[in-house]
Backbone as numpy.savetxt, mean C-alpha at the origin, in Angstrom:
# Nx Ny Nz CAx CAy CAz Cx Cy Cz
-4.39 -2.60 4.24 -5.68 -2.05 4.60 -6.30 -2.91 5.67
-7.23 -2.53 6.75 -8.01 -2.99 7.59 -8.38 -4.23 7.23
-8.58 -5.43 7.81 -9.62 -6.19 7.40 -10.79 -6.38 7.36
-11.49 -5.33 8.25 -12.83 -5.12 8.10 -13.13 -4.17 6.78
-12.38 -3.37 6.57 -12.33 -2.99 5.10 -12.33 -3.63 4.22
-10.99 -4.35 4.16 -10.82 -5.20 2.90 -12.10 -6.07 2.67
-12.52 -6.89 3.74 -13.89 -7.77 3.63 -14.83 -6.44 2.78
-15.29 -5.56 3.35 -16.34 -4.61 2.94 -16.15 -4.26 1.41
-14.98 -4.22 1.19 -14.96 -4.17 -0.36 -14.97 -4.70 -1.19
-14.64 -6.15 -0.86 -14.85 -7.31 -1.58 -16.43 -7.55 -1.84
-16.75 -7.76 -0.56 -18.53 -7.61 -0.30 -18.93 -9.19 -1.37
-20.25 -9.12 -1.70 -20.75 -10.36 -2.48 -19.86 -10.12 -3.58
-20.51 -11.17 -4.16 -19.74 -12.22 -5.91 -21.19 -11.16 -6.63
-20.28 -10.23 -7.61 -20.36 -9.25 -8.70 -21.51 -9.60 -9.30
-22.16 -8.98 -10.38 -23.00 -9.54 -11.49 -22.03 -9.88 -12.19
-20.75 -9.10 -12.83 -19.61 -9.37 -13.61 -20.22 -8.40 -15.07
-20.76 -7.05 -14.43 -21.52 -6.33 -15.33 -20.10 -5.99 -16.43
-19.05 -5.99 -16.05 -17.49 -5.60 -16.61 -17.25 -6.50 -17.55
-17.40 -8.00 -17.82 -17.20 -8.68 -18.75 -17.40 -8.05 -20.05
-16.72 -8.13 -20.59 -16.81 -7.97 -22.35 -15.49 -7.22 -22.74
-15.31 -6.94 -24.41 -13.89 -6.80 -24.79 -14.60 -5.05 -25.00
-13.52 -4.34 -25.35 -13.26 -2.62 -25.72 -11.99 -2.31 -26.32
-12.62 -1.29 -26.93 -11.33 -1.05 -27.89 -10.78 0.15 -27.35
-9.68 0.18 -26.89 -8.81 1.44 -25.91 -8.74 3.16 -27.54
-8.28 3.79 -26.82 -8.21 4.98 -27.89 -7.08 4.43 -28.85
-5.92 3.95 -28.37 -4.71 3.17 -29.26 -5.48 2.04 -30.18
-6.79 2.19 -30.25 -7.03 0.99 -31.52 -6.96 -0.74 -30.42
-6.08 -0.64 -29.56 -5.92 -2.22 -28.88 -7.53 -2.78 -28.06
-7.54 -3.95 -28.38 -8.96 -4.60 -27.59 -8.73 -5.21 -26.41
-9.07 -4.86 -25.40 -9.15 -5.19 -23.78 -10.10 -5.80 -23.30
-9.82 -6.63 -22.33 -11.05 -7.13 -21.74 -10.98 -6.39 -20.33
-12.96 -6.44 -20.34 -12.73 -5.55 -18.96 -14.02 -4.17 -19.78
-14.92 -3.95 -19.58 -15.75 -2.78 -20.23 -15.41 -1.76 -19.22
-15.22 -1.93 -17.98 -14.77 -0.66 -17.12 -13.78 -0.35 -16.53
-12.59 -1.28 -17.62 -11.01 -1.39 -16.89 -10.66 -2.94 -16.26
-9.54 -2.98 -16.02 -9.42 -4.26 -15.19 -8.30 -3.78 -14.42
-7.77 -4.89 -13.00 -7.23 -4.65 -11.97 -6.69 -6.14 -11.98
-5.20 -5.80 -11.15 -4.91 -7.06 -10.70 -4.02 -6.84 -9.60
-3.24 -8.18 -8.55 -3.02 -8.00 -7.56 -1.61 -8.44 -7.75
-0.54 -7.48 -7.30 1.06 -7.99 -7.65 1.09 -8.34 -5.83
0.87 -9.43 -5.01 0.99 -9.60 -3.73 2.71 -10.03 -3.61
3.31 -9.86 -2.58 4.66 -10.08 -2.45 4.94 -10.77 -0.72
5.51 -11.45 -0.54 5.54 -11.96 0.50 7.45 -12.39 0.57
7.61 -12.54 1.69 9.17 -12.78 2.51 9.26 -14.59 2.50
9.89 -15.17 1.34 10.04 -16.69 1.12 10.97 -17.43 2.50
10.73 -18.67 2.96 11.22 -18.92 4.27 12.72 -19.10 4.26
13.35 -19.44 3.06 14.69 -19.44 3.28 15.37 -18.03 2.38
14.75 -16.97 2.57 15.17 -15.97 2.30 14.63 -15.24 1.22
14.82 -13.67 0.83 14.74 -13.45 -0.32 12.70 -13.32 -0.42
12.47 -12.60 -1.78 10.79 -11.93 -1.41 10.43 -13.23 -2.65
9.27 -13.75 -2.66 8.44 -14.08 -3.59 7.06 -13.65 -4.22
6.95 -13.31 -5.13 6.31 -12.62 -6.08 4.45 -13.88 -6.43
3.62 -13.83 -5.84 2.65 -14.49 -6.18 2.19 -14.00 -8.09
2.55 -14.70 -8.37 1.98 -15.01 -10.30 1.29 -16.30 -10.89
0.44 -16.28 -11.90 -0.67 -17.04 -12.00 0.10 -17.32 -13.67
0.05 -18.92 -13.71 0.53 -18.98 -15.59 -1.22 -19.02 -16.23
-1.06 -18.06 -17.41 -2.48 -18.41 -18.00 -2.63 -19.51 -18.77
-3.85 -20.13 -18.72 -4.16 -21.52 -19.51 -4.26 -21.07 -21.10
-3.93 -22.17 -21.49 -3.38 -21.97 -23.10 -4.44 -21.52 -24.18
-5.79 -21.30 -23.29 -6.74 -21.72 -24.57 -6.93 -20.17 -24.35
-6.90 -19.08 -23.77 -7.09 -17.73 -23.45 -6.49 -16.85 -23.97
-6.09 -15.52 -23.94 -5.75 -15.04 -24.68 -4.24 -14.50 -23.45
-2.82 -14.74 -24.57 -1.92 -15.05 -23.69 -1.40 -16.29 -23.62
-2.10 -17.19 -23.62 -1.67 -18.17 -22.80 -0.69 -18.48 -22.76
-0.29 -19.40 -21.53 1.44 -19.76 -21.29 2.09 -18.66 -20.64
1.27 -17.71 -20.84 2.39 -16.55 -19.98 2.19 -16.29 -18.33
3.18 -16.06 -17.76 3.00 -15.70 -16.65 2.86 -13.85 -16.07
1.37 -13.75 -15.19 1.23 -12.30 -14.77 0.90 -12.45 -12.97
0.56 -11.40 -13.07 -0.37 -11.31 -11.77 -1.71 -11.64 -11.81
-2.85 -12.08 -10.55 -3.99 -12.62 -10.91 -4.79 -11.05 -11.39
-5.68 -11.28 -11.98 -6.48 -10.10 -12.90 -7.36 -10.05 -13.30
-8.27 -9.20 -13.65 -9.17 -9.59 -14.96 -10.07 -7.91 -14.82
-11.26 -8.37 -15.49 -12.09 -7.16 -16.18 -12.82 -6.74 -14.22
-12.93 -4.87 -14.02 -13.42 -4.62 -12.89 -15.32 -4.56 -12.96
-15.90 -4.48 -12.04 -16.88 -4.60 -12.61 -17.93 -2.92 -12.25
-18.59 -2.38 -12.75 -18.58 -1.08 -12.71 -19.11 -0.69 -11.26
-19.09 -1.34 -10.05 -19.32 -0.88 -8.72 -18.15 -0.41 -8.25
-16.73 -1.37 -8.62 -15.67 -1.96 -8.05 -14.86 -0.84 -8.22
-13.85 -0.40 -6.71 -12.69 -0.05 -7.05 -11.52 -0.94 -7.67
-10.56 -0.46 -7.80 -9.30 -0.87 -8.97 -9.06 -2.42 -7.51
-8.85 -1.95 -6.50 -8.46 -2.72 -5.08 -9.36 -3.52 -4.63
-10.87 -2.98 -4.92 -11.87 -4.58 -4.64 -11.58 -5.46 -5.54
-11.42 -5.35 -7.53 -11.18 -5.96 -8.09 -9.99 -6.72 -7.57
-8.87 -6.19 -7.35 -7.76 -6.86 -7.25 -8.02 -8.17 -6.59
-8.17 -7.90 -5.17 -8.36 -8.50 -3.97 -9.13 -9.60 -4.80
-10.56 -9.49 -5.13 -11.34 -10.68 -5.54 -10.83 -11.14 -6.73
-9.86 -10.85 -7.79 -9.72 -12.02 -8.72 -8.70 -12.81 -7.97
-7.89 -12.42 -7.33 -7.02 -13.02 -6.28 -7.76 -14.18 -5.70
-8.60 -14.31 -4.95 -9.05 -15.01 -4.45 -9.69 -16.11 -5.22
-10.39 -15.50 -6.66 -10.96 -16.37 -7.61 -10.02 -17.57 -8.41
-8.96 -16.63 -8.67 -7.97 -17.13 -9.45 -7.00 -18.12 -8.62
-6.37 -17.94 -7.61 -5.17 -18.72 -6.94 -5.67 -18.68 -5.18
-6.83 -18.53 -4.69 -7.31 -19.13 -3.57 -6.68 -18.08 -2.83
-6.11 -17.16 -2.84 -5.67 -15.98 -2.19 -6.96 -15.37 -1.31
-6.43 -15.70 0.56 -7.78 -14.81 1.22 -7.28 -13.03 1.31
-8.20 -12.42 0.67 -8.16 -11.23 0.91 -7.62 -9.92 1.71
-8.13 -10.72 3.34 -7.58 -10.50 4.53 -6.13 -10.82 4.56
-5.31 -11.68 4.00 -4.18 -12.06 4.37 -3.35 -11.02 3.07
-4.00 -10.09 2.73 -2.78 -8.92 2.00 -2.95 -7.23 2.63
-1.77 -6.69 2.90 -1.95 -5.26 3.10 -1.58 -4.49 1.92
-2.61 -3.72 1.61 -2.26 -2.88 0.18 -1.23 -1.70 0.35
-0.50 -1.69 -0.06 0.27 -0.50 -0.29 0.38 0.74 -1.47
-0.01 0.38 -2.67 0.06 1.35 -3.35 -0.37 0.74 -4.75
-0.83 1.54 -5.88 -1.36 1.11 -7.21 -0.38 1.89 -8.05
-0.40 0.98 -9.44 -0.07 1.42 -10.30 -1.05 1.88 -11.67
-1.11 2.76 -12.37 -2.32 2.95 -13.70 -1.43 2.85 -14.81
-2.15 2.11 -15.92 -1.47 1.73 -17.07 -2.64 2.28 -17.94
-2.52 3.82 -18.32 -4.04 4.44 -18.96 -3.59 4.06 -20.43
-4.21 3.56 -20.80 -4.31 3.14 -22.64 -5.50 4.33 -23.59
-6.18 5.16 -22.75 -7.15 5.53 -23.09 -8.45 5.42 -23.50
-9.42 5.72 -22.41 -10.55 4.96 -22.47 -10.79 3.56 -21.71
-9.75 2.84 -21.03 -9.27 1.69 -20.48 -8.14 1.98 -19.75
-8.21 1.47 -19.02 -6.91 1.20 -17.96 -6.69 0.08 -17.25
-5.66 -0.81 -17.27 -5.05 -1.18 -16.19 -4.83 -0.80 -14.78
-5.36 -1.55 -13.60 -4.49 -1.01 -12.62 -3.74 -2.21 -12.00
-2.49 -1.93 -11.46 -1.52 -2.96 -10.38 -2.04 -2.69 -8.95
-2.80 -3.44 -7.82 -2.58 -3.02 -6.68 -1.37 -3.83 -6.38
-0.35 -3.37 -5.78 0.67 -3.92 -4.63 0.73 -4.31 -3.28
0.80 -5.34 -2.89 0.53 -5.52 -1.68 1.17 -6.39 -0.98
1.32 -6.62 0.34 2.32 -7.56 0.78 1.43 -8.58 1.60
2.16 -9.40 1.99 1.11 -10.57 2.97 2.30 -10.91 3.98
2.11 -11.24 5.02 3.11 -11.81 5.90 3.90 -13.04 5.49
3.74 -14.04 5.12 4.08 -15.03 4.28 3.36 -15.75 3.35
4.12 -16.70 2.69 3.61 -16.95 1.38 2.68 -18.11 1.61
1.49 -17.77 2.16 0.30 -18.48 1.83 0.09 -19.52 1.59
-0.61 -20.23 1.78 -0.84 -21.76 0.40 -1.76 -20.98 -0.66
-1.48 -21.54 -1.70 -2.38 -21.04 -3.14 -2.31 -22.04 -4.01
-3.44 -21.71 -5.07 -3.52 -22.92 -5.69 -4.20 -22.27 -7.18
-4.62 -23.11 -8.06 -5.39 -22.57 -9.21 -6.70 -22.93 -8.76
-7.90 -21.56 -8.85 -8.83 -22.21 -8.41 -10.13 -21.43 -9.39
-9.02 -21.57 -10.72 -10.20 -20.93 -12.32 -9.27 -21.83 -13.25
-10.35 -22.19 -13.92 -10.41 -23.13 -15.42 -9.13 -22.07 -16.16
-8.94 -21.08 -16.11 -8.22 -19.69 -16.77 -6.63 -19.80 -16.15
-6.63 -20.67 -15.15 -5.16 -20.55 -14.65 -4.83 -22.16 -14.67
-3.43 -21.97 -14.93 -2.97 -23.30 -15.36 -2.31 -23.53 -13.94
-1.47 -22.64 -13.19 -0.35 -22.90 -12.40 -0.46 -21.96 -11.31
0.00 -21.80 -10.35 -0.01 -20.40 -9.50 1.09 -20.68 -8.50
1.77 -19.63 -8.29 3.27 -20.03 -7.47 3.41 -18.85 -6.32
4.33 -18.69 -5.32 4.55 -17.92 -4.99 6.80 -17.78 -5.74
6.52 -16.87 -7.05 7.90 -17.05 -7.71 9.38 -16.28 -7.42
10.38 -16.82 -6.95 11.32 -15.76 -6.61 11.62 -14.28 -6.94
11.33 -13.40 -6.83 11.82 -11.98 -7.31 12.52 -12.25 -8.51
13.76 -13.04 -8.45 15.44 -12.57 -9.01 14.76 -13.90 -10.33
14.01 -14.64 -10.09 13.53 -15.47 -11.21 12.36 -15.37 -12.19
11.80 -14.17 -11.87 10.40 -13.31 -12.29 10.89 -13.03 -14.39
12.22 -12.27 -14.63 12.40 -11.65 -15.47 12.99 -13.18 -16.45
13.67 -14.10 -16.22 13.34 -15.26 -16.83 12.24 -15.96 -17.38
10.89 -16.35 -17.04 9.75 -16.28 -17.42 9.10 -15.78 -18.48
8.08 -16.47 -19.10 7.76 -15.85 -20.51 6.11 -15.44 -19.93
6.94 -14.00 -20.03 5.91 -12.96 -19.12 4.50 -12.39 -20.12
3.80 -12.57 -19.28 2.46 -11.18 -20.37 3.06 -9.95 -20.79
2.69 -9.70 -21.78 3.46 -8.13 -22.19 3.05 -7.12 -21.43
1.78 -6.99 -20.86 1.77 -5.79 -20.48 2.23 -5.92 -18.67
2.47 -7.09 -18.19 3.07 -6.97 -17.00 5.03 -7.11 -17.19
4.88 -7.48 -18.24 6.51 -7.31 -18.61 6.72 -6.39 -18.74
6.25 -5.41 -19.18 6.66 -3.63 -19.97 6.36 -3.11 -18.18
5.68 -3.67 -16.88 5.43 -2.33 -16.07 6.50 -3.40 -14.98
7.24 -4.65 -15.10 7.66 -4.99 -13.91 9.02 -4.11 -13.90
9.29 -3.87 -14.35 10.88 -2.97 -13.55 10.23 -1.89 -12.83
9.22 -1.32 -13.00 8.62 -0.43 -11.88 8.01 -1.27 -11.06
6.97 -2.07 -10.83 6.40 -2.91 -9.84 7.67 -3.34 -8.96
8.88 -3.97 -10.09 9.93 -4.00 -8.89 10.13 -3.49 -7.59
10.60 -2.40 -7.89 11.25 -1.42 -6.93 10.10 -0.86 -6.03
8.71 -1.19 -6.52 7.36 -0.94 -5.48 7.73 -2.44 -4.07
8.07 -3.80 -4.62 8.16 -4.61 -3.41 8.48 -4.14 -1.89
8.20 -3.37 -1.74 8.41 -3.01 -0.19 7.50 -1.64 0.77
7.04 -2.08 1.47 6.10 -1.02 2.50 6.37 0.28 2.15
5.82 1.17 2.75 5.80 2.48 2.66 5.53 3.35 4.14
6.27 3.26 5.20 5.76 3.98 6.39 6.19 5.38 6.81
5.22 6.24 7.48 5.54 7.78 7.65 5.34 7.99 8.68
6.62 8.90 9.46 6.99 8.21 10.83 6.70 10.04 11.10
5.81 10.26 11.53 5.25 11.91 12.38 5.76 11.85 13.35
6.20 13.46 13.81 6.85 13.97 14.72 6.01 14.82 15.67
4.87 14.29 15.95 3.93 14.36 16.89 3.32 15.88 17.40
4.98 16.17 18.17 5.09 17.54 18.82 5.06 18.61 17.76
5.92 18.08 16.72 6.50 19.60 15.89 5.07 19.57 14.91
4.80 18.70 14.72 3.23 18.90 13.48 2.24 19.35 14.44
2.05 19.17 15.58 0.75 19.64 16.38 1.58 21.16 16.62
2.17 21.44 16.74 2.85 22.83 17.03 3.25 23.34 15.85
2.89 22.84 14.93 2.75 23.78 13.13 1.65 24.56 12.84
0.61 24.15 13.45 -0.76 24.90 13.57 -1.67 25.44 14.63
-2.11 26.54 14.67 -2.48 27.54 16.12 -4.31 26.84 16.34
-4.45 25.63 16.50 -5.33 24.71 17.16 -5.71 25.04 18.87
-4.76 25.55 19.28 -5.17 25.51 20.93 -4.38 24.48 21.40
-3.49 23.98 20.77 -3.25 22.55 21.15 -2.36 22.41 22.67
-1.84 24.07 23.02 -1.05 23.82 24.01 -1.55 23.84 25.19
-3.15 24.11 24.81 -4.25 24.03 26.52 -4.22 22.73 26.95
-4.23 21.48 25.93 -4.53 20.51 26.08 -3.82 19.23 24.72
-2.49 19.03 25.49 -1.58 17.88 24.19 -2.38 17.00 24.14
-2.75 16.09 25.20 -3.51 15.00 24.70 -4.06 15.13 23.78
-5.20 16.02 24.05 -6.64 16.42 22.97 -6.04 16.25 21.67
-4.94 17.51 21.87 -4.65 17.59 20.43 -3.95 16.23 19.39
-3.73 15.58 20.18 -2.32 14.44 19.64 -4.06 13.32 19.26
-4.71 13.32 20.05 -5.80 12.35 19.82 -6.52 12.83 18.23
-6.19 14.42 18.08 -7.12 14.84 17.22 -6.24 14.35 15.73
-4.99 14.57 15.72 -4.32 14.29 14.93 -4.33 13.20 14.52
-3.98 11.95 15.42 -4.42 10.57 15.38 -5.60 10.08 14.50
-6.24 10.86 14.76 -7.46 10.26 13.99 -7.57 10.56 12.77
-6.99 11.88 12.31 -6.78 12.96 10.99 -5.38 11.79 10.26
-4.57 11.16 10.99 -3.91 10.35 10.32 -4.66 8.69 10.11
-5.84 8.52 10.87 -6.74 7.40 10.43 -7.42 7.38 9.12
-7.93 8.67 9.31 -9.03 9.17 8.11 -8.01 9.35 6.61
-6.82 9.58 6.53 -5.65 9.66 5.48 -5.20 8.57 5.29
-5.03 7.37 6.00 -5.25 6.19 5.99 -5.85 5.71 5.21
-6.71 5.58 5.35 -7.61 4.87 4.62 -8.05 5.36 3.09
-7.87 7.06 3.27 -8.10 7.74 1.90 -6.73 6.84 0.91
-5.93 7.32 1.54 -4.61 7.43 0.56 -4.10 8.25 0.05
-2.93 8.15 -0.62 -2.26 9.10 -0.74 -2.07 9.17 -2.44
-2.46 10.13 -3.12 -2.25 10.21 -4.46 -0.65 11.03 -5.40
-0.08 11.58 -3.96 1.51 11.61 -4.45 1.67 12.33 -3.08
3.33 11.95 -3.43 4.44 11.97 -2.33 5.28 13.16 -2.30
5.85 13.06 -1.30 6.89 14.95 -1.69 7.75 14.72 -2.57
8.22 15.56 -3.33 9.40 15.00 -4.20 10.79 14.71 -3.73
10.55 15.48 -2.28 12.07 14.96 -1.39 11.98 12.96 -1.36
11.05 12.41 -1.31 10.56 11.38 -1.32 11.32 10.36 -2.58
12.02 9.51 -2.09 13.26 8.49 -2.61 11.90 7.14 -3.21
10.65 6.89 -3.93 9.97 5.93 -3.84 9.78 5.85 -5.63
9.24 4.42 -5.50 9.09 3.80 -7.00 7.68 4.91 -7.51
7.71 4.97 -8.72 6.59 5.62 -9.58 5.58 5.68 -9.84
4.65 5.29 -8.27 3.06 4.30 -8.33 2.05 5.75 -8.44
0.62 5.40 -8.58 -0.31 6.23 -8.99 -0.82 6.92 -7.53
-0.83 5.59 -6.62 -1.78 5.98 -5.47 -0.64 5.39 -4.32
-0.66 5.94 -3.32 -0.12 4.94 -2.20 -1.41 5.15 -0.96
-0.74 3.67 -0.40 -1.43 3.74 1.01 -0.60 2.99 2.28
-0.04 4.12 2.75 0.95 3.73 3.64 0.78 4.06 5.06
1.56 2.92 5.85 1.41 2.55 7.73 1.95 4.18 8.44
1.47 5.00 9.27 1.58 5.84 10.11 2.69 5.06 11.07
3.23 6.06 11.92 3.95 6.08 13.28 3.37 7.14 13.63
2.60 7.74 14.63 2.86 8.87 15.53 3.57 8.89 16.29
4.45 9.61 16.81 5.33 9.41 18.00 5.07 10.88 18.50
4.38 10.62 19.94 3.94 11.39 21.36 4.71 10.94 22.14
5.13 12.68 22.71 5.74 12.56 24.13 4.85 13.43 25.33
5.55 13.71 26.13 5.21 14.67 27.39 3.91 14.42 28.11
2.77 15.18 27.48 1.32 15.28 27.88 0.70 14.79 26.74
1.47 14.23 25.82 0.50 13.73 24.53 0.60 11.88 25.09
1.70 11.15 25.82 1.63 10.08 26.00 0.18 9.28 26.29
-0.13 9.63 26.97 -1.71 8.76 27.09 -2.53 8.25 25.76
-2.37 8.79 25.10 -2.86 8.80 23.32 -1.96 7.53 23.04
-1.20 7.02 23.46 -0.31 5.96 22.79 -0.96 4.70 23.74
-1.31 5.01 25.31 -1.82 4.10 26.11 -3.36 3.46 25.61
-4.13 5.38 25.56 -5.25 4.74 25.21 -5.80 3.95 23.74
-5.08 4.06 22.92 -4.48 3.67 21.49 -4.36 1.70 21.75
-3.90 1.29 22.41 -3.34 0.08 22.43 -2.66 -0.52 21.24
-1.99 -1.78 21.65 -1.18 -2.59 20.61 0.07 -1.60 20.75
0.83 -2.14 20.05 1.85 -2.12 19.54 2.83 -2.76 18.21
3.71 -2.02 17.88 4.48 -2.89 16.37 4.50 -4.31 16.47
5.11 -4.78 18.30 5.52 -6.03 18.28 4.14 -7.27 17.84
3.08 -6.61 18.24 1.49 -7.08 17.77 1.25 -7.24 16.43
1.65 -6.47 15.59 1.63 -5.94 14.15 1.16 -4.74 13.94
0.96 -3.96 12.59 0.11 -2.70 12.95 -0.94 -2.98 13.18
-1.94 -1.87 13.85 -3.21 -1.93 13.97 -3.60 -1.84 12.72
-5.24 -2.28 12.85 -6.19 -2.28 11.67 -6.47 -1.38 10.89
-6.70 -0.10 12.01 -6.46 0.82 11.12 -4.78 1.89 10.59
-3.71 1.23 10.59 -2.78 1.08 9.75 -2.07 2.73 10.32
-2.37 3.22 11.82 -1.99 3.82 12.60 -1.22 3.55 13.84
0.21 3.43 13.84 0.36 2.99 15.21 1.16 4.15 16.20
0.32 4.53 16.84 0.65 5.55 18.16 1.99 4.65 19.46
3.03 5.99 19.22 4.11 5.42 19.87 4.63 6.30 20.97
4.71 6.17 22.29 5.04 7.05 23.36 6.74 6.84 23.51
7.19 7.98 23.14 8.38 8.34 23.33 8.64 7.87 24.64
10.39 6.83 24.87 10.78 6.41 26.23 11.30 7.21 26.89
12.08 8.62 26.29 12.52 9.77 26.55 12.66 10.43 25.66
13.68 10.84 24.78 13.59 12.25 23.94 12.77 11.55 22.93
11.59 12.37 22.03 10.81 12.39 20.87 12.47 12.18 19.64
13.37 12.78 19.73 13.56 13.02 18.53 14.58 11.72 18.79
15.07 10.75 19.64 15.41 9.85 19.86 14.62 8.76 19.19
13.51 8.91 19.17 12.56 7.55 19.34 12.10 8.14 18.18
12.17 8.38 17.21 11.74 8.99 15.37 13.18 8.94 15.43
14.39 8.61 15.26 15.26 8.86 14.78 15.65 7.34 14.81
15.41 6.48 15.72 15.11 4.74 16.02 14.30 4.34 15.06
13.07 4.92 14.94 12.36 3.98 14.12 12.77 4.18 12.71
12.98 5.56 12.10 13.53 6.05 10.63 15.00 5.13 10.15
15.38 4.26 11.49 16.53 3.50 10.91 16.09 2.02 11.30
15.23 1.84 11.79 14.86 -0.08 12.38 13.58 -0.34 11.38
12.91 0.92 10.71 11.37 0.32 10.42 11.78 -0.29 8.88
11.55 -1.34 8.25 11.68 -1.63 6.73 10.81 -0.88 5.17
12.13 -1.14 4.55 11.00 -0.37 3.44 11.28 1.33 3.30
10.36 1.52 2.25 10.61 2.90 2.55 10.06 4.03 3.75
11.08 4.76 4.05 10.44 5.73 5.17 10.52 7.20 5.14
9.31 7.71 5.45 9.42 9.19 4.82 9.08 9.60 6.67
9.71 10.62 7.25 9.87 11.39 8.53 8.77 13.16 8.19
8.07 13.10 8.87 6.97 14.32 8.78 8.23 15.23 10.29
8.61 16.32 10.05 9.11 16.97 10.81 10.03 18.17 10.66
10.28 19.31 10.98 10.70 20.66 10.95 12.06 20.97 11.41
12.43 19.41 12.38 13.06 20.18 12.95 14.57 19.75 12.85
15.34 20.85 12.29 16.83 20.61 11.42 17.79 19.40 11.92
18.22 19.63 13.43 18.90 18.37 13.64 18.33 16.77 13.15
17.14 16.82 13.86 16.73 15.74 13.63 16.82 15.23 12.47
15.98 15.87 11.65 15.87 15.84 10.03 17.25 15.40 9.48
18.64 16.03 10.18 19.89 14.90 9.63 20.17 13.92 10.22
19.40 13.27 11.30 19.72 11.91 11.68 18.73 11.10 10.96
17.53 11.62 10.76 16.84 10.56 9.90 17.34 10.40 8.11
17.85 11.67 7.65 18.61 11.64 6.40 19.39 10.56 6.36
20.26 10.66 7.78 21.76 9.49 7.79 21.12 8.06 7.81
19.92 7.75 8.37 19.40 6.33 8.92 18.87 5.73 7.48
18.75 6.62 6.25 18.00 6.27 4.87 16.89 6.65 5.00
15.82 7.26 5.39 14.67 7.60 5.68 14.52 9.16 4.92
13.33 9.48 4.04 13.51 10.98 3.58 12.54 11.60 4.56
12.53 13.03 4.42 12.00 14.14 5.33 10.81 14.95 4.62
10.15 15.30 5.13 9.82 16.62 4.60 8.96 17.57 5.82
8.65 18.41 5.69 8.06 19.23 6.70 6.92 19.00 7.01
6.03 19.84 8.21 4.63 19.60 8.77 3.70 19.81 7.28
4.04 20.89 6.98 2.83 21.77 6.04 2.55 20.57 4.31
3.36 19.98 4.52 3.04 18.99 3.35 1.72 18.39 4.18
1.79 17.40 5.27 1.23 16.56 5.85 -0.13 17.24 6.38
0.05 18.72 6.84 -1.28 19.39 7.04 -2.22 19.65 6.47
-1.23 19.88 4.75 -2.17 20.06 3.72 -3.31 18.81 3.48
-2.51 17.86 3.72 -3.46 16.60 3.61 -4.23 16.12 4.42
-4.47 16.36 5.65 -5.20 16.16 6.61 -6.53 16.49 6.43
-8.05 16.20 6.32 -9.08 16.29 6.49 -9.28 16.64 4.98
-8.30 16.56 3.68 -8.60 17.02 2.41 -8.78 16.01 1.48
-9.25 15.84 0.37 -9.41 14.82 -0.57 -8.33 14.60 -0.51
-7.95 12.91 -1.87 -6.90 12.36 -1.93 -5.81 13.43 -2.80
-5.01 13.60 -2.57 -3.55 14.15 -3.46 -2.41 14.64 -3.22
């Protein structure tokens, strides 16, 4: 997510109106009166291989000795993702800004919930313990996570959090989605490619509350995943006036506009095999659609992606 976002949601230090225990519909007592959230951050370790940021809890708490993600009770302003972000920071000195969210997980108990945000950071940070509540804080190998004498309820959801460790990007086919719908768009590509652009800003930032089922991805509640547009012909200027580029990082707002060097279905058929992580291809059109199949990347058509454009999250 943006960093002017992420800051905005964090915003000031809470009343902590959320403190206190509840009893879920299963009879179990939670802390957290309006749910709690925590942050599974993942980062690329320097001599290889992903590391998993986890916090050991101090012994006198409930748990203790075990190792989770940082967490705690949300407070009733807070989304599941402001919480995250700020016990992060409370707990193991984690800056906010230095994670991109990708997707949540819900652990509904009834009446209470858990949520996982997932998120990645460029590398593994310095961190530290920086609550009386945390004994230790690491950034811990992936492949050494399931050794550990884990919290139960992050033990019972890590084989799914697993297979979440990695991005989520959706690589649009510019031409064929602006030419899925009778917009006017052929008086004027730019216009139209600009209009789209922005309809993939505004989805951005919403998120995405499920995926096509052609879609090869781990079992999360919500995602929020990096755009590609890729413009050619008379839509190119939209990529100029756009600025940045991948080699920059993504932009802030988690859109990056790409001008085809020659064929469109060349340059979506490049990135569906160079971009990391998972990749889902927005596009109609049959050949293509089996070169991005072959590259590992899944497909699905315009009218999924239209549906979602300018509509609530789902």
């Amino acid at each position: 997510m943006a960093m002017a976002m992420r800051s905005a949601m964090v915003g000031p230090m809470a009343d902590r109106d959320g403190n206190g225990w509840v009893t879920c519909a299963q009879g179990h007592r939670h802390w957290g009166r309006h749910g709690a959230a925590g942050l599974l951050a993942y980062a690329s370790l320097p001599g290889g291989g992903t590391g998993v940021l986890l916090q050991r809890r101090s012994w006198w708490i409930n748990y203790g000795g075990t190792w989770a993600p940082p967490g705690g009770a949300r407070d009733s302003h807070e989304s599941a993702m402001a919480a995250a972000l700020r016990e992060a920071e409370e707990e193991c000195g984690l800056p906010p800004a230095a994670v991109t969210v990708f997707g949540v997980l819900t652990d509904d108990h009834g009446g209470w919930t858990y949520q996982t945000v997932v998120g990645s950071a460029r590398e593994p940070v310095p961190v530290r313990s920086t609550s009386s509540e945390t004994s230790q804080v690491s950034w811990v190998p992936e492949e050494d996570i399931a050794g550990l004498k884990l919290h139960p309820g992050f033990s019972e959801r890590w084989p799914v959090l697993r297979e979440a460790l990695q991005p989520l990007s959706i690589i649009v086919d510019g031409a064929n989605v602006m030419g899925s719908r009778p917009d006017g768009w052929w008086r004027d590509r730019a216009a139209a490619a600009r209009r789209l652009r922005d309809q993939l800003i505004a989805l951005a930032a919403r998120g995405l509350g499920s995926l096509p089922e052609s879609m090869h991805a781990p079992a999360l509640d919500e995602w929020f995943p990096d755009y590609v547009l890729v413009v050619e012909g008379g839509a190119r200027s939209v990529a100029a006036a756009h600025g940045g580029g991948k080699g920059q990082g993504w932009p802030a707002n988690r859109v990056w506009v790409l001008a085809a060097r020659g064929s469109g279905d060349d340059t979506i058929a490049e990135a569906a095999r160079e971009i990391q992580g998972c990749r889902l291809v927005v596009t109609a059109d049959r050949e293509l659609r089996e070169r991005c199949l072959a590259a590992g990347a899944s497909v699905t058509g315009p009218g999924w992606l239209l549906s979602r454009l300018g509509n609530a999250r789902r």
